[in-house]
mmCIF file of the C-alpha atoms, coordinates in Angstrom:
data_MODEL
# 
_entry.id   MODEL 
# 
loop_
_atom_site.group_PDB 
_atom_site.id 
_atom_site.type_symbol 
_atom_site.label_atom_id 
_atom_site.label_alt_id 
_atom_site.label_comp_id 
_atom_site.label_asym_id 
_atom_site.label_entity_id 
_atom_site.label_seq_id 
_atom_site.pdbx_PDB_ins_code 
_atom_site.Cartn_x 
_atom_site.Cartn_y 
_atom_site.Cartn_z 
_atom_site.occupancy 
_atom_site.B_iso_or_equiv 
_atom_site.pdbx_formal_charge 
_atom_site.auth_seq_id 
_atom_site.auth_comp_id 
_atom_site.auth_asym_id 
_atom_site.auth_atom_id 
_atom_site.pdbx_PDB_model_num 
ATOM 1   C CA . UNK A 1 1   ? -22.415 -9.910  5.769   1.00 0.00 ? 1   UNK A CA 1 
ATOM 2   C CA . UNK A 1 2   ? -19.746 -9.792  8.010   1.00 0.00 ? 2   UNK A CA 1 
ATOM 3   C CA . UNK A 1 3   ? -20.522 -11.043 12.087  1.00 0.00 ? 3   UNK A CA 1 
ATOM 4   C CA . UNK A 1 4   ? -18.465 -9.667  14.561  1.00 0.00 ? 4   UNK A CA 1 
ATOM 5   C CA . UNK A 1 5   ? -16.446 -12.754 14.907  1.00 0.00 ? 5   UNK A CA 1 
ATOM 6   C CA . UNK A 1 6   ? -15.179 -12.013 11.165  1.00 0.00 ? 6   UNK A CA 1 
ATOM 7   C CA . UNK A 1 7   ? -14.208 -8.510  12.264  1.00 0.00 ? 7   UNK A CA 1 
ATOM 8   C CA . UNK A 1 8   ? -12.307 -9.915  15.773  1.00 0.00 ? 8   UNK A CA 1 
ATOM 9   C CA . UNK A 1 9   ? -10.488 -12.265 13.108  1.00 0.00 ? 9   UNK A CA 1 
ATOM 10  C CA . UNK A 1 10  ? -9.335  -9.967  9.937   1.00 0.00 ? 10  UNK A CA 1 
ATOM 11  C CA . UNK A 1 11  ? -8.435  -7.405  13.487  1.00 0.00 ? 11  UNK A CA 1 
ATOM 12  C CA . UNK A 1 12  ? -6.368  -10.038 14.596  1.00 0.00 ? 12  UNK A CA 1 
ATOM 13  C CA . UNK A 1 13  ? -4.539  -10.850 11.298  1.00 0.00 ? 13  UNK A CA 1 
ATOM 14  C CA . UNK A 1 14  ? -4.128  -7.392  10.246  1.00 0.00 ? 14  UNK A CA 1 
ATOM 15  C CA . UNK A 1 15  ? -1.919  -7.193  13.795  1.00 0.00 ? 15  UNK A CA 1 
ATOM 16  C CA . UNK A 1 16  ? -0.026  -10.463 12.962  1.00 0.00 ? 16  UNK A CA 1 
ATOM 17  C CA . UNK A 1 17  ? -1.109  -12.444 9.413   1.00 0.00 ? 17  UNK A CA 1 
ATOM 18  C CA . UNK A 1 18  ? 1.409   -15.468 10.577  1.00 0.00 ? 18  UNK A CA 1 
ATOM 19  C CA . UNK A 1 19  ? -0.451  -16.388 13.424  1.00 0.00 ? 19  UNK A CA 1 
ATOM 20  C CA . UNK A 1 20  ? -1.586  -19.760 14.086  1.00 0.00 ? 20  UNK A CA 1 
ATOM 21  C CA . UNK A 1 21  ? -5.050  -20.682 13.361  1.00 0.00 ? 21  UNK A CA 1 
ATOM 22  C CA . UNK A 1 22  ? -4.920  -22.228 17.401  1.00 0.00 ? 22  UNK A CA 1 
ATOM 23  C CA . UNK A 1 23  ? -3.402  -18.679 18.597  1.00 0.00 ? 23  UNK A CA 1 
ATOM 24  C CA . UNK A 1 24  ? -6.399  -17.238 16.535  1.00 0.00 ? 24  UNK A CA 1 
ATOM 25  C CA . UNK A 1 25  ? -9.089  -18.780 17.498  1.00 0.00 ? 25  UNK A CA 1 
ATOM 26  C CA . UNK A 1 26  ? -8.080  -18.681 21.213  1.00 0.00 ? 26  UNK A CA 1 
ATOM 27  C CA . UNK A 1 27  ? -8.245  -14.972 20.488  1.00 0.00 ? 27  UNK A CA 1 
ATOM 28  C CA . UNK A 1 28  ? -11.517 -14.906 19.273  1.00 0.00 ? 28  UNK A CA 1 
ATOM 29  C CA . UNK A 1 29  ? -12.930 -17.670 20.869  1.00 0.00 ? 29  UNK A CA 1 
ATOM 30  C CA . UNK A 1 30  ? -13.192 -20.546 18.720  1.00 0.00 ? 30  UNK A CA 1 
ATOM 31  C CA . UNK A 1 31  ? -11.108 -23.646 18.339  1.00 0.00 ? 31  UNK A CA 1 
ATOM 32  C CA . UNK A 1 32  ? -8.139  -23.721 15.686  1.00 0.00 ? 32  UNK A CA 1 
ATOM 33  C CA . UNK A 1 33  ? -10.210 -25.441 13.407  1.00 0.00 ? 33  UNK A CA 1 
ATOM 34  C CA . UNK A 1 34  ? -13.170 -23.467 13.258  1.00 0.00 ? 34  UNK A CA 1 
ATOM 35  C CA . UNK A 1 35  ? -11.353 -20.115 12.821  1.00 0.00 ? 35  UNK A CA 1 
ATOM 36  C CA . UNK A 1 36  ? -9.086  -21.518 10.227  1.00 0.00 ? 36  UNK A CA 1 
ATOM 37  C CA . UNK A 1 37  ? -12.968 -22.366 8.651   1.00 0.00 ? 37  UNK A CA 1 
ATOM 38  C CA . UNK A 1 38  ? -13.576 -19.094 9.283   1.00 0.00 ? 38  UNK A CA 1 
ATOM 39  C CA . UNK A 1 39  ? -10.622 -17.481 7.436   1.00 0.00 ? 39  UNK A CA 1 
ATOM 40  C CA . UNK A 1 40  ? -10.975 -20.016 4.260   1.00 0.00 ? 40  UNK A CA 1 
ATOM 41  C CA . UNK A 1 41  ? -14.619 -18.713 3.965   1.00 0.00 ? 41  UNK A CA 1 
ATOM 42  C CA . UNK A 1 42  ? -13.421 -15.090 4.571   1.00 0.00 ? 42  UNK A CA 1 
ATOM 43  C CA . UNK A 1 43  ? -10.774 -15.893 1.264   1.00 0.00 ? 43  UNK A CA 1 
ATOM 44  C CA . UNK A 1 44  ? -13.110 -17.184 -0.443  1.00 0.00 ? 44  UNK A CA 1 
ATOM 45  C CA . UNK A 1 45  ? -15.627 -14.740 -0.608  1.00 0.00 ? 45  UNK A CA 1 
ATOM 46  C CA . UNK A 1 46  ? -12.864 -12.219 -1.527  1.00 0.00 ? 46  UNK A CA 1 
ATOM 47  C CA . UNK A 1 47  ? -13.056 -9.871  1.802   1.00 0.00 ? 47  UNK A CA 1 
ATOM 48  C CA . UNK A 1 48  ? -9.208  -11.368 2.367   1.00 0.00 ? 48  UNK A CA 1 
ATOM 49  C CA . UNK A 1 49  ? -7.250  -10.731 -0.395  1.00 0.00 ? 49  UNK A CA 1 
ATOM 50  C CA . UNK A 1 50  ? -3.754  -11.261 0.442   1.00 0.00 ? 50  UNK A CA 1 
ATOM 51  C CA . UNK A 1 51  ? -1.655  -11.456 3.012   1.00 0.00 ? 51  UNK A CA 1 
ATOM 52  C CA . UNK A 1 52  ? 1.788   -8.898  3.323   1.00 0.00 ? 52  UNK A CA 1 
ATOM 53  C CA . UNK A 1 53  ? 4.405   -7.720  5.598   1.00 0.00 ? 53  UNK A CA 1 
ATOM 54  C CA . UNK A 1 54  ? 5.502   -4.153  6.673   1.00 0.00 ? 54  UNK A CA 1 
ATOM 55  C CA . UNK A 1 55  ? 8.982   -3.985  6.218   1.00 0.00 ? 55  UNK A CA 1 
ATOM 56  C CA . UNK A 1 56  ? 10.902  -0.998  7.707   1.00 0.00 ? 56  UNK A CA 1 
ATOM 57  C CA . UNK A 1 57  ? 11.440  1.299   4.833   1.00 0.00 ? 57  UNK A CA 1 
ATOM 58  C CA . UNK A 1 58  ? 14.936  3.303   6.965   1.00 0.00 ? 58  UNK A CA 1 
ATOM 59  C CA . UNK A 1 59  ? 16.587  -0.286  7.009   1.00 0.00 ? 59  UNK A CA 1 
ATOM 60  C CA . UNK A 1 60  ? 16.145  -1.012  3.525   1.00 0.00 ? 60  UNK A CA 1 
ATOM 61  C CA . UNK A 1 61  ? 18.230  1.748   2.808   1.00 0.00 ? 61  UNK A CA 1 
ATOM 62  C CA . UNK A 1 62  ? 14.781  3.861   1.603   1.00 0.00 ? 62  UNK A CA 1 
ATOM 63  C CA . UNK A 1 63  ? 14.320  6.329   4.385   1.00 0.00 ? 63  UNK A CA 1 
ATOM 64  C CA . UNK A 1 64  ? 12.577  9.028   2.300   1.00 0.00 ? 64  UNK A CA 1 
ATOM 65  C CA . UNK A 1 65  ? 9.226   8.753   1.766   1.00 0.00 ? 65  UNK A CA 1 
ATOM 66  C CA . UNK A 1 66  ? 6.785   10.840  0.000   1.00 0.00 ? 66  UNK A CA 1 
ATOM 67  C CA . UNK A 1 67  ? 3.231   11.714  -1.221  1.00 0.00 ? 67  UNK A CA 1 
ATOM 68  C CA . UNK A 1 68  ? 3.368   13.402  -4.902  1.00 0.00 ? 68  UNK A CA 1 
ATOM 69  C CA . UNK A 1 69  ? 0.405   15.144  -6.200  1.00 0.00 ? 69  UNK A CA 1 
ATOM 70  C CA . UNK A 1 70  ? 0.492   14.799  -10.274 1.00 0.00 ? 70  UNK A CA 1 
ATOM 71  C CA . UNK A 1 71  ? -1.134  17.023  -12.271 1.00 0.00 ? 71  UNK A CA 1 
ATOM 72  C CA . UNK A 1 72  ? -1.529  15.687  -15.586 1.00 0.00 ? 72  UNK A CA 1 
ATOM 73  C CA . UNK A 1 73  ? -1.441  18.592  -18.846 1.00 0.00 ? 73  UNK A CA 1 
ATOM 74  C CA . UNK A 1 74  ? -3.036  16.120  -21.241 1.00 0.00 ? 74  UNK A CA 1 
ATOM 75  C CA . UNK A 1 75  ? -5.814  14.151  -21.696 1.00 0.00 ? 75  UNK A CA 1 
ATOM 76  C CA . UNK A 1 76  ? -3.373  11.002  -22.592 1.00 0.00 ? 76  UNK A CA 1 
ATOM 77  C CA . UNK A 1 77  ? -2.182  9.420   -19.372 1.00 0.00 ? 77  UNK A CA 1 
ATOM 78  C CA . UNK A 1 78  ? -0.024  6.557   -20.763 1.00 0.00 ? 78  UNK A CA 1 
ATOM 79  C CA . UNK A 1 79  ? 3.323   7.683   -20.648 1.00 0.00 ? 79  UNK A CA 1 
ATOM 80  C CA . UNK A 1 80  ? 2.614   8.931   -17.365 1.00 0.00 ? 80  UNK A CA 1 
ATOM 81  C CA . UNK A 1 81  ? 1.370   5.420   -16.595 1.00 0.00 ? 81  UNK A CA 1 
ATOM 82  C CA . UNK A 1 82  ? 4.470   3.675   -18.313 1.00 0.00 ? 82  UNK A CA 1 
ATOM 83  C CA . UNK A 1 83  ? 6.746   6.182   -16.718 1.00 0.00 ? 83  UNK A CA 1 
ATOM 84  C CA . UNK A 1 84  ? 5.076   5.165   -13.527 1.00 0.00 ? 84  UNK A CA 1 
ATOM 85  C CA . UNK A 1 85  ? 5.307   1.231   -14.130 1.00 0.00 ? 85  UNK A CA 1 
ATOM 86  C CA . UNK A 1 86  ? 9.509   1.298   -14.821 1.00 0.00 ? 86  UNK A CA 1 
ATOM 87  C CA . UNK A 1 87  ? 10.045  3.264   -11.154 1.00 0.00 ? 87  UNK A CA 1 
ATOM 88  C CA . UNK A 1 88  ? 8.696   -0.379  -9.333  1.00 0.00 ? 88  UNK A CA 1 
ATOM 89  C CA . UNK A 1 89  ? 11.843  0.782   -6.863  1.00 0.00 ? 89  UNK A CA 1 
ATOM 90  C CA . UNK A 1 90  ? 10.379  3.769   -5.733  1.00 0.00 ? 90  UNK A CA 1 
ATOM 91  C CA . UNK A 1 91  ? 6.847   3.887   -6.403  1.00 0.00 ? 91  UNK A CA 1 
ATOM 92  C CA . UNK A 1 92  ? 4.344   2.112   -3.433  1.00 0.00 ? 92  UNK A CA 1 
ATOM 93  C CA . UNK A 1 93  ? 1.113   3.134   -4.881  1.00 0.00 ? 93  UNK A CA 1 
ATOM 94  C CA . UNK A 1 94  ? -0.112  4.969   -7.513  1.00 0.00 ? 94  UNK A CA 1 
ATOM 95  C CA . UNK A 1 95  ? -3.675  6.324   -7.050  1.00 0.00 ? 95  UNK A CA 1 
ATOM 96  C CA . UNK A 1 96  ? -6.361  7.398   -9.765  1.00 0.00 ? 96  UNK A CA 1 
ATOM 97  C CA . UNK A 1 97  ? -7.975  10.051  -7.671  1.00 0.00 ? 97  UNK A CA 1 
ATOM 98  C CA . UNK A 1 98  ? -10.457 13.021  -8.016  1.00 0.00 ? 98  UNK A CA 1 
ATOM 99  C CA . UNK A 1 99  ? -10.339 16.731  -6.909  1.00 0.00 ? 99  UNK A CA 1 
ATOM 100 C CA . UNK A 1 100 ? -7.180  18.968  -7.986  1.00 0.00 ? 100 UNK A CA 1 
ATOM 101 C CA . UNK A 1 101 ? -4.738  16.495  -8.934  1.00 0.00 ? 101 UNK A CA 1 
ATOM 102 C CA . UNK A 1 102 ? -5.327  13.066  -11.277 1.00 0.00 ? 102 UNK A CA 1 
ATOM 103 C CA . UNK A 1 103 ? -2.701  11.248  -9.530  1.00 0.00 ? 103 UNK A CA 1 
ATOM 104 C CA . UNK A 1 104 ? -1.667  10.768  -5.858  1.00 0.00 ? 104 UNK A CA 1 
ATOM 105 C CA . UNK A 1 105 ? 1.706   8.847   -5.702  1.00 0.00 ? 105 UNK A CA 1 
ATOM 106 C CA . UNK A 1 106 ? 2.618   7.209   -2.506  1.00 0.00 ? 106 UNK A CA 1 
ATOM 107 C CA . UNK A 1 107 ? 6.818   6.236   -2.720  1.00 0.00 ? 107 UNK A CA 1 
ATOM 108 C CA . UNK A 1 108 ? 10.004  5.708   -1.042  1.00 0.00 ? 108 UNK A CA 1 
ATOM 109 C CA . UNK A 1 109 ? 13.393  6.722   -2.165  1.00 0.00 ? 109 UNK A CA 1 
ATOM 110 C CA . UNK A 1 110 ? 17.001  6.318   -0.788  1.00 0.00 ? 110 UNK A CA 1 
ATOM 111 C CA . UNK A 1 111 ? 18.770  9.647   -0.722  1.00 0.00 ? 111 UNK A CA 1 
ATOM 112 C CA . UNK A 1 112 ? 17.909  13.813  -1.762  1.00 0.00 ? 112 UNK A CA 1 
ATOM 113 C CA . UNK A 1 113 ? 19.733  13.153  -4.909  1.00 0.00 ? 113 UNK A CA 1 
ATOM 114 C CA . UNK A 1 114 ? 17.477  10.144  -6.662  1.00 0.00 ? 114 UNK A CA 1 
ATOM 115 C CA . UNK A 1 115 ? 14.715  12.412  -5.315  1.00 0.00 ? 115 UNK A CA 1 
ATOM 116 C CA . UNK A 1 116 ? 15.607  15.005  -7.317  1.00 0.00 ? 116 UNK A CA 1 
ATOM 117 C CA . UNK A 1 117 ? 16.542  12.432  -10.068 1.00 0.00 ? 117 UNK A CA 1 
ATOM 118 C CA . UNK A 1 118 ? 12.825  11.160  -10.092 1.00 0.00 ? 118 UNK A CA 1 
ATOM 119 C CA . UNK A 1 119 ? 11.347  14.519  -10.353 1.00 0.00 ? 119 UNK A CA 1 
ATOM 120 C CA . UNK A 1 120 ? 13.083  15.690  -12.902 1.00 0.00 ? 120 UNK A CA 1 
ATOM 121 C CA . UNK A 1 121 ? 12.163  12.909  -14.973 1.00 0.00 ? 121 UNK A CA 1 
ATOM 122 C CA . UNK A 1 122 ? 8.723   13.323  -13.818 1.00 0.00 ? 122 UNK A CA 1 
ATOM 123 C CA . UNK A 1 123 ? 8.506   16.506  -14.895 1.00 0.00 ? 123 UNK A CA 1 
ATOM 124 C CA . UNK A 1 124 ? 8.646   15.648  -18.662 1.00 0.00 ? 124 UNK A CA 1 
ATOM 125 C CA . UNK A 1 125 ? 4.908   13.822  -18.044 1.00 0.00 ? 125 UNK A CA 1 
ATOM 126 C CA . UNK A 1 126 ? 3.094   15.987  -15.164 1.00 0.00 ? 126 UNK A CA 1 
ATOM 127 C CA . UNK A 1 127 ? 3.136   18.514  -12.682 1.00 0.00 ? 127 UNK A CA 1 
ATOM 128 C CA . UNK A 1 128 ? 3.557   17.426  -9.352  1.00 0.00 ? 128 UNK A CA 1 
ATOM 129 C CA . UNK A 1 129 ? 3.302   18.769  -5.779  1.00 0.00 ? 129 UNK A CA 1 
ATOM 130 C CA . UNK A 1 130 ? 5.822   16.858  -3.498  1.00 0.00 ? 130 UNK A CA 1 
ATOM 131 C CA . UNK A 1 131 ? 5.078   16.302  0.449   1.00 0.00 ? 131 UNK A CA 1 
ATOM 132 C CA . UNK A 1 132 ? 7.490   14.529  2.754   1.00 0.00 ? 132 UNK A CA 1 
ATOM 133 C CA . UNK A 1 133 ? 6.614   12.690  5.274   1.00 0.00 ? 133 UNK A CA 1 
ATOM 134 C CA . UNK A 1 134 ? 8.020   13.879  8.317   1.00 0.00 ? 134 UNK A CA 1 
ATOM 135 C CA . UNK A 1 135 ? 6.517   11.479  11.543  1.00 0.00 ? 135 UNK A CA 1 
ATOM 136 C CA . UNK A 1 136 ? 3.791   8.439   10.994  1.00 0.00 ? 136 UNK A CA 1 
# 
């Protein structure tokens, strides 16, 4: 069970992962050492899994993004999942979900035009319902 020193910490690094054990522990505190303890025992027992960056999306050149509801017409999801699996460009996340749709896709793309481009291709495995993302 988590205390709520563990939840100050994974707080802390899910602001800024590449902070310093010594700026960490002052934040929640503890010395370096012990919060650097503190996080190896947190990895260890799985509740930290990995650690990532958010990279703005516009200055990659990928300032589209949208949420694609896919509604699958057959019971056999693999080329859907294949399609899926050679779009690594423009796909974020691809989520097994319940209710109307099977699929919720989360992705980014640079222009209208490959848009379009991915849908179409889509198209030949699901039906989709496209939302764009207009403000976060």
């Amino acid at each position: 069970m988590l205390d709520h020193t563990d939840l100050l910490i994974l707080e802390e690094l899910r602001k800024n992962s590449r902070i310093t054990m010594k700026e960490l522990g002052e934040k929640v505190h503890l010395t370096g050492q012990a919060a650097a303890a503190r996080v190896a025992k947190l990895e260890d027992n799985g509740v930290i899994k990995e650690y990532t960056i958010h990279a703005d999306c516009s200055k990659l050149g990928l300032g589209i993004h949208a949420f694609i509801n896919i509604m699958m017409e057959s019971a056999d999801h693999r080329p859907y999942i294949s399609f899926i699996h050679m779009q690594n460009p423009y796909v974020i996340n691809n989520y097994r979900i319940s209710g109307e749709s099977c699929y919720l896709l989360e992705c980014r793309f640079p222009s209208n035009e490959v848009l379009t481009q991915f849908l179409d291709s889509l198209h030949r495995y699901a039906n989709y319902k496209l939302s764009i993302v207009i403000t976060k």
